[in-house]
C-alpha positions as CSV (number, residue, x, y, z in Angstrom):
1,X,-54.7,-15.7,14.8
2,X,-57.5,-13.4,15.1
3,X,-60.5,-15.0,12.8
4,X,-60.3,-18.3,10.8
5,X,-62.9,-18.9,7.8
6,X,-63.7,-22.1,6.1
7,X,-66.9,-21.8,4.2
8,X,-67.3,-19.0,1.4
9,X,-63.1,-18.3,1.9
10,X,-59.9,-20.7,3.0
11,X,-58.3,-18.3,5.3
12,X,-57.7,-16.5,8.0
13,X,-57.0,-12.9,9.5
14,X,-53.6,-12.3,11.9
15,X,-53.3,-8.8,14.4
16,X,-50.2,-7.1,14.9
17,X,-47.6,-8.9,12.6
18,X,-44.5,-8.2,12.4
19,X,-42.7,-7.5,9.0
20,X,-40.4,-10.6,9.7
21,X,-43.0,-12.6,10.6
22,X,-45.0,-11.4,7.3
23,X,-42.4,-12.0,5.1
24,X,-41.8,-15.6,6.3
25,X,-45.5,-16.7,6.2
26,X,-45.3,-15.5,2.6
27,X,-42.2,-18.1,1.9
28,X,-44.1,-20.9,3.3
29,X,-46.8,-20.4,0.2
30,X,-49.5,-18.2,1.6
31,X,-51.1,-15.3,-0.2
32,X,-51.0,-12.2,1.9
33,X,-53.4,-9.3,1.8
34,X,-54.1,-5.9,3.9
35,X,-57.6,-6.5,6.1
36,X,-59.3,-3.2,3.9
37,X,-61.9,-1.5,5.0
38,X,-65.0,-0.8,3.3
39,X,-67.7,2.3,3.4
40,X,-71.5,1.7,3.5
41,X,-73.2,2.9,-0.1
42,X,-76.6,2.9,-1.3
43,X,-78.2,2.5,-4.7
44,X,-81.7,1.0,-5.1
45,X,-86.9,1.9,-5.6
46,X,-90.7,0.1,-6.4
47,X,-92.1,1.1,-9.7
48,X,-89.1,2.4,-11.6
49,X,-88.2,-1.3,-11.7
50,X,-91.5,-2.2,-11.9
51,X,-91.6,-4.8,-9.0
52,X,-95.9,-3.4,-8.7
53,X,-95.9,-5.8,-11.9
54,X,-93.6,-8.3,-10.5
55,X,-96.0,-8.7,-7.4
56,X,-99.1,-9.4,-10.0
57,X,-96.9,-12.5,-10.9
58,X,-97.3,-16.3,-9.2
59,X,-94.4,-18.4,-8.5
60,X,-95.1,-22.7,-9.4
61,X,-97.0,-22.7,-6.4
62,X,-99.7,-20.3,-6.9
63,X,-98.0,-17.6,-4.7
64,X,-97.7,-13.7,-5.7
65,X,-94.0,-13.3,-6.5
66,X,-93.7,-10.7,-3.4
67,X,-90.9,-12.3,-1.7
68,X,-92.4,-15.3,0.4
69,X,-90.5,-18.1,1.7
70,X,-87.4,-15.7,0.4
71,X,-84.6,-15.1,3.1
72,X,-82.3,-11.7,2.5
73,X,-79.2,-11.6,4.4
74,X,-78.7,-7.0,4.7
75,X,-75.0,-6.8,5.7
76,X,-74.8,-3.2,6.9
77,X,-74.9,-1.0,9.8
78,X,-77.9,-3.1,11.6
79,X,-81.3,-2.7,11.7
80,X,-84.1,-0.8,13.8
81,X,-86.4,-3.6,13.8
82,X,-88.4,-1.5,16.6
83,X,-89.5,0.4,13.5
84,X,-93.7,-0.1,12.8
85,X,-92.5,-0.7,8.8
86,X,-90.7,-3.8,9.7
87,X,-93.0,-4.9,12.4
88,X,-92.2,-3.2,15.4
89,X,-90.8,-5.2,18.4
90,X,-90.3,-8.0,16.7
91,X,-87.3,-9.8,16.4
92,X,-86.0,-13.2,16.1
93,X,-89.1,-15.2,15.8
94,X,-90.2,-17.1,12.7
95,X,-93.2,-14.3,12.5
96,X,-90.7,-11.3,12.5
97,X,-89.7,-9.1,9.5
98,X,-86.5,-9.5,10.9
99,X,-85.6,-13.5,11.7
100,X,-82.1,-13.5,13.0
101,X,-79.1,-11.5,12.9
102,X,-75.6,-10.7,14.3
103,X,-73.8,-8.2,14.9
104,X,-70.1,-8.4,14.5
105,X,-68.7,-5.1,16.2
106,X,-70.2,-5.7,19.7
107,X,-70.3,-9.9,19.6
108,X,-73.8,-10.1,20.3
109,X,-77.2,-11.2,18.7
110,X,-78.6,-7.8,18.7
111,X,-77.7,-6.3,15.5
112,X,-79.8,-2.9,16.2
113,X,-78.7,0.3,13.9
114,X,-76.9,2.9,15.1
115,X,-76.4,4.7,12.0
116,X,-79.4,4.4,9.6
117,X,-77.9,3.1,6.7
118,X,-78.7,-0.6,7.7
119,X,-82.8,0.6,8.2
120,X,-82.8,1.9,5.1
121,X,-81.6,-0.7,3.2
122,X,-83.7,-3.5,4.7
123,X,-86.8,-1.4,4.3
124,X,-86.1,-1.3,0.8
125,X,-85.3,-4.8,0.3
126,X,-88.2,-5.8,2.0
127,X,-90.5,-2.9,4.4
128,X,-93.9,-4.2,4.3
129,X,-95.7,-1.2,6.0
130,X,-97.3,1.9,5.2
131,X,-94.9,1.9,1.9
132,X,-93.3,-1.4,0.6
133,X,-89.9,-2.9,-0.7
134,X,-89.0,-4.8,-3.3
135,X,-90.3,-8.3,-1.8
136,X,-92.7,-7.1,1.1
137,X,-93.3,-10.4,1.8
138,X,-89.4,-12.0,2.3
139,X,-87.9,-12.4,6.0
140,X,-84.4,-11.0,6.3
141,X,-81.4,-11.3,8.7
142,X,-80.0,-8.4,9.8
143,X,-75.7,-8.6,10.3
144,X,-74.1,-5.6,11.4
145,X,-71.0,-5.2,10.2
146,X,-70.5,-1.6,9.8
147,X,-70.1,0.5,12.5
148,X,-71.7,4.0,13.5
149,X,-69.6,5.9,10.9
150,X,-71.1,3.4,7.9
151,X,-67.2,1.6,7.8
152,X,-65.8,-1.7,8.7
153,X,-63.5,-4.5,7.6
154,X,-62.8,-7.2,5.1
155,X,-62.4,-9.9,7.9
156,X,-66.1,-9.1,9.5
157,X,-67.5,-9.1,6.3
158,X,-66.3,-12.3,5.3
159,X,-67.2,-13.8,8.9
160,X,-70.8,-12.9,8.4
161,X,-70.9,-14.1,4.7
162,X,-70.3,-17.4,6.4
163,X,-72.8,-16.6,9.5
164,X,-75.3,-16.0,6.1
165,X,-74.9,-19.4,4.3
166,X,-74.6,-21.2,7.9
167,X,-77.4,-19.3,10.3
168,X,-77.0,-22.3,12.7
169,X,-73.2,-22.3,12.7
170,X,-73.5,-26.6,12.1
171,X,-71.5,-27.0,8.9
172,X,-74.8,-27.9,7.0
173,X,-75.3,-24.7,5.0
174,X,-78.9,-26.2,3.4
175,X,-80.1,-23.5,6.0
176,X,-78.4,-20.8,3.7
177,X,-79.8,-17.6,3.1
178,X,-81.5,-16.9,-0.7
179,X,-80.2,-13.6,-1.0
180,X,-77.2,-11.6,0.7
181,X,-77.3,-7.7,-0.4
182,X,-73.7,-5.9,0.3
183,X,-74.7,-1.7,-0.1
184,X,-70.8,-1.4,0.7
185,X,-67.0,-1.4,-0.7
186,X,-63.5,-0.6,-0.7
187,X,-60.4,-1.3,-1.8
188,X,-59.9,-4.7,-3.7
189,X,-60.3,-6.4,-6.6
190,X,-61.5,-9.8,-8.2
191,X,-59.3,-11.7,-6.1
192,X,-59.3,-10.3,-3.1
193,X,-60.4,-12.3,-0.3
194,X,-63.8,-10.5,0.0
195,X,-64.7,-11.4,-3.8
196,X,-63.8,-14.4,-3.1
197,X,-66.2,-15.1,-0.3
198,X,-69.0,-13.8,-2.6
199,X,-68.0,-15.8,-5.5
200,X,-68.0,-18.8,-3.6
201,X,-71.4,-18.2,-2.0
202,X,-72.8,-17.4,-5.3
203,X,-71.4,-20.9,-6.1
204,X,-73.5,-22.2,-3.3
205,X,-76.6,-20.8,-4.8
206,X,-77.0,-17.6,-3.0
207,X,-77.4,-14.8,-5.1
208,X,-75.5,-11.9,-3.9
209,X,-76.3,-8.4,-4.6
210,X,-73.7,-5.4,-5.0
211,X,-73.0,-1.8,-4.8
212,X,-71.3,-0.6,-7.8
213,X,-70.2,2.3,-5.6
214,X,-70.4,6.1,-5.3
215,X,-67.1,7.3,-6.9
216,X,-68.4,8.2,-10.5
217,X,-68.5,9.5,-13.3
218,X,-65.3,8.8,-13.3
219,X,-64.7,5.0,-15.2
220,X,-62.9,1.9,-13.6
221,X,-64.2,3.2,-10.1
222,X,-66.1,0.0,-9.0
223,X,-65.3,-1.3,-5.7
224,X,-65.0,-4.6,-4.0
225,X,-66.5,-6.7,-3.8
226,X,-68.8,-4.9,-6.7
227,X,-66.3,-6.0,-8.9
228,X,-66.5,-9.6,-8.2
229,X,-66.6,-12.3,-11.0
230,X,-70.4,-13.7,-9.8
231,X,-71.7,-10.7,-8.1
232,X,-75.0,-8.7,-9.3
233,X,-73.4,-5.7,-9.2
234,X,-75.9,-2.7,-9.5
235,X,-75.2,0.8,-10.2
236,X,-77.4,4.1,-9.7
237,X,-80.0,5.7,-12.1
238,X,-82.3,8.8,-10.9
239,X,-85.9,9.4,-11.0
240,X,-85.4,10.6,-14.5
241,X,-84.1,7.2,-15.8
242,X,-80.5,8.7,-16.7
243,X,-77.0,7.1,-14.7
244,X,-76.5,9.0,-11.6
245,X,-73.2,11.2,-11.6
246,X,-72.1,9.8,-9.0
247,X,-72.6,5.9,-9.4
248,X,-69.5,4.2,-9.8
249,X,-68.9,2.7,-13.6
250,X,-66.7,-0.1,-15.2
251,X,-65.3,-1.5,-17.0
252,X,-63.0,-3.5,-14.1
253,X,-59.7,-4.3,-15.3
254,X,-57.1,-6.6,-13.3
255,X,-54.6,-9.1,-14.8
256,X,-54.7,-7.7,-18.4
257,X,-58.3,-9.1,-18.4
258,X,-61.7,-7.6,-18.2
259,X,-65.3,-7.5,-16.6
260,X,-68.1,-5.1,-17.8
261,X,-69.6,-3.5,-14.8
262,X,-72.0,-3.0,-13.9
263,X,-74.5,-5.7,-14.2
264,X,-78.0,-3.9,-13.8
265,X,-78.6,0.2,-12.8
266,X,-81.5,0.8,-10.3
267,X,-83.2,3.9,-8.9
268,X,-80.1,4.8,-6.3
269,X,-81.1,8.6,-5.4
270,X,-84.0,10.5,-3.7
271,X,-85.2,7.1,-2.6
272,X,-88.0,7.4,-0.1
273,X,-87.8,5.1,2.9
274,X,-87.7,4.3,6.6
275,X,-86.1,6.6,9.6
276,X,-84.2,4.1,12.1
277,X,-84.7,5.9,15.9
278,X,-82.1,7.9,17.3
């Protein structure tokens, strides 16, 4: 058995199997599926979606709505936390732009970028420097799960899903993240183990956030996990307001039933952000 999950999916992942011993763990009951990989995407900006306005908005407790006390899990290729933008040298401490992290391809708590993709993302989430994200002022945990060619698994995906709604590993997920983003996909659809995982953490109140995909105009292109059930799957507009040519677009179909997708478009090209270090 090479990785067992329990939290946001009831299952585990098995290396080198043979085709008899596939065929008779699927009479004892079990559903089987292929460990798919998925590519890193990116669709997302500041005052196209008007978060400016957003940030002139208090929460119950008096507080600007710019992201404080929010955590955002960025499930990517890492982070350059090193970068000025996102605090510089800090990492790990509760005063950090980035908290906590993992990274799943080396085994290690140092989840630093060695592609870019990751940087980029978490700036935009949340970069609180000489230009700002979305919420400037939320924390975020940085999980590398893709690797230096922007690709990686199902099975380390869903691992750090779990890592997200339990930081401390101790069962107790009232530690859970607020927010998981996923600028990634592949192969799968509404069941697939992967959707599942997000389903089920969106079930435990996390509100996860998904790349339609790159693969348009063509329709039914949507990847998973964008095309899960409970996901806020978000598609690409440009500058100009108009879909991008090549977000991905729904409808997703499965089962003789069907999901309109996506949820939400956002400002997914030219987008102006942070440089990780080579």
């Amino acid at each position: 058995m090479k990785k067992e999950f329990s939290i946001s999916f009831n299952g585990f992942t098995i290396a080198n199997i043979t085709p008899v011993q596939l065929e008779r763990i699927k009479k004892e009951g079990y559903e089987i599926w292929p460990n798919f990989k998925v590519k890193a995407l990116l669709e997302e900006s500041i005052s196209l979606i008007n978060a400016n306005k957003v940030w002139e908005l208090k929460d119950d407790q008096n507080r600007y709505l710019k992201g404080e006390g929010i955590k955002i899990a960025i499930l990517d290729t890492g982070v350059d936390y090193r970068h000025p933008d996102l605090r510089g040298d800090c990492f790990g401490q509760p005063e950090c732009k980035v908290v906590g992290g993992y990274d799943v391809m080396n085994k290690d708590d140092d989840p630093i970028d060695d592609q870019g993709h990751g940087t980029h993302v978490v700036f935009i989430a949340a970069g609180n420097g000489s230009l700002k994200g979305v919420a400037p002022e939320a924390k975020t945990f940085a999980y590398k799960v893709l690797n230096e060619d922007g690709s990686g698994n199902y099975d380390d995906i869903i691992e750090v899903i779990e890592r997200a709604l339990d930081p401390n590993g101790d069962r107790d997920i009232s530690d859970r993240v607020d927010v998981i983003n996923l600028s990634l996909g592949g192969i799968g659809d509404q069941d697939d183990p992967l959707s599942q995982a997000v389903d089920n953490a969106v079930e435990a109140s996390v509100v996860v956030v998904v790349a339609a995909g790159n693969s348009g105009p063509d329709y039914e292109t949507i990847f998973s996990p964008g095309v899960a059930r409970k996901a806020i799957t978000v598609g690409a507009i440009t500058k100009s307001k108009v879909i991008a040519s090549f977000s991905s677009r729904g409808s997703v179909i499965w089962k003789n039933q069907a999901l309109i997708k996506p949820d939400v478009v956002a400002p997914g090209k030219d987008i102006c952000a942070v440089q990780f270090k080579v």
